[in-house]
C-alpha positions, 0 to 999 in steps of 0.5 A: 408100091413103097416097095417098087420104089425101095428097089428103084432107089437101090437100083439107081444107087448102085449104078450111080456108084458103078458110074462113079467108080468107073470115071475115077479109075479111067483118066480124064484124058482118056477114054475107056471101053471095058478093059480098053484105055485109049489115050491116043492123039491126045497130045500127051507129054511125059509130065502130062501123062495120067500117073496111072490106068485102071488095073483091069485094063488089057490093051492101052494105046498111048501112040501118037503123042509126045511122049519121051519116056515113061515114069518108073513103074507106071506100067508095073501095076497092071498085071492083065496088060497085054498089048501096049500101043507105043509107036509114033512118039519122040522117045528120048534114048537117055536116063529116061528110058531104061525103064522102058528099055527094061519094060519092053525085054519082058515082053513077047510082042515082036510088034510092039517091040519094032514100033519103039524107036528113038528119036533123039539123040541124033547118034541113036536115032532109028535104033530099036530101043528093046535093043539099046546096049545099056552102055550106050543110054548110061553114057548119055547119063554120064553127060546129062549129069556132067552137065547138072554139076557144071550147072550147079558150080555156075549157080553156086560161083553167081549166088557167091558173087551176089552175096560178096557184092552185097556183103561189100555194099554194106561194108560201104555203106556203114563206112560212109555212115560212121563218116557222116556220124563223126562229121555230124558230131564234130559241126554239133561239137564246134557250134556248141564250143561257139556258142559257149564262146559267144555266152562268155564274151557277152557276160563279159562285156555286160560285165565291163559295163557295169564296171564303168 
């Protein structure tokens, strides 16, 4: 009998653990099935897409979201991949893409390759990204970074204008501050002078009455 309840004991760890194992290696917004990864329709974005999928995983299908590129190496793990579901998603033809640009030239699915398409910019839209001419996205690039430096300049101008002000302000206020010290010192000054002025005329008058 303890026998019989060892080997159930051994039996429910075991599955406990296959189950656990299971659940950390398949995404929370996924479902699994064997080597499948389903992570359709679920609204996913760029920034909210799993960081990785089990390295078993076969087929993963990440159609229908919102997805506009794809993290650097996300799909590079998983050596027994063989068919990425990718279509209807607003792929952004800029920086972003040319890790899947790159991703997609390794691969023999012809299917897979026209279910890929940009959606923005407004000139690229439609173009197949496989067949993106690497100019084309790195001039994108050149914008985008123009853009980040003119952004950092007027960052940089605004935070210089607020210290200048600052540093002004202070400057200010401890003018006015050293005005009003020597203001204070000098009434302190002439109250003590008058008052040493009254002492002395009133030890004088006592004086001059005693001479009487």
């Amino acid at each position: 009998m303890r026998c019989v309840l060892l080997v159930l004991k051994v039996l429910l760890s075991v599955l406990c653990s296959e189950m656990f194992v299971v659940q950390a290696v398949c995404p929370q917004v996924c479902s699994c099935s064997g080597t499948v990864v389903d992570c359709s329709k679920r609204g996913l974005t760029t920034a909210t897409l799993p960081s990785s999928f089990p390295p078993h995983t076969t087929e993963l299908h990440l159609n229908d979201n919102h997805l506009t590129s794809l993290p650097n190496a996300l799909l590079d793990s998983l050596s027994a991949l063989r068919q990425a579901v990718l279509h209807g998603n607003p792929w952004s033809c800029d920086c972003g893409v040319l890790y899947l640009r790159g991703w997609l030239l390794k691969q023999r699915n012809n299917d897979l390759i026209r279910n890929v398409s940009c959606s923005s910019p407004a000139h690229l839209r439609g173009r197949l990204v496989v067949y993106l001419v690497e100019e084309e996205v790195l001039e994108s690039c050149r914008y985008w970074v123009c853009n980040l430096a003119l952004a950092s300049q007027i960052s940089l101008f605004i935070f210089i204008t607020v210290q200048v002000l600052l540093l002004v302000s202070v400057i200010l206020f401890l003018r006015r501050f050293n005005r009003l010290t020597r203001e204070a010192r000098r009434m302190a000054a002439e109250t003590f002078t008058g008052e040493d002025d009254a002492t002395q005329t009133s030890e004088y008058v006592t004086l001059k009455d005693r001479d009487m």
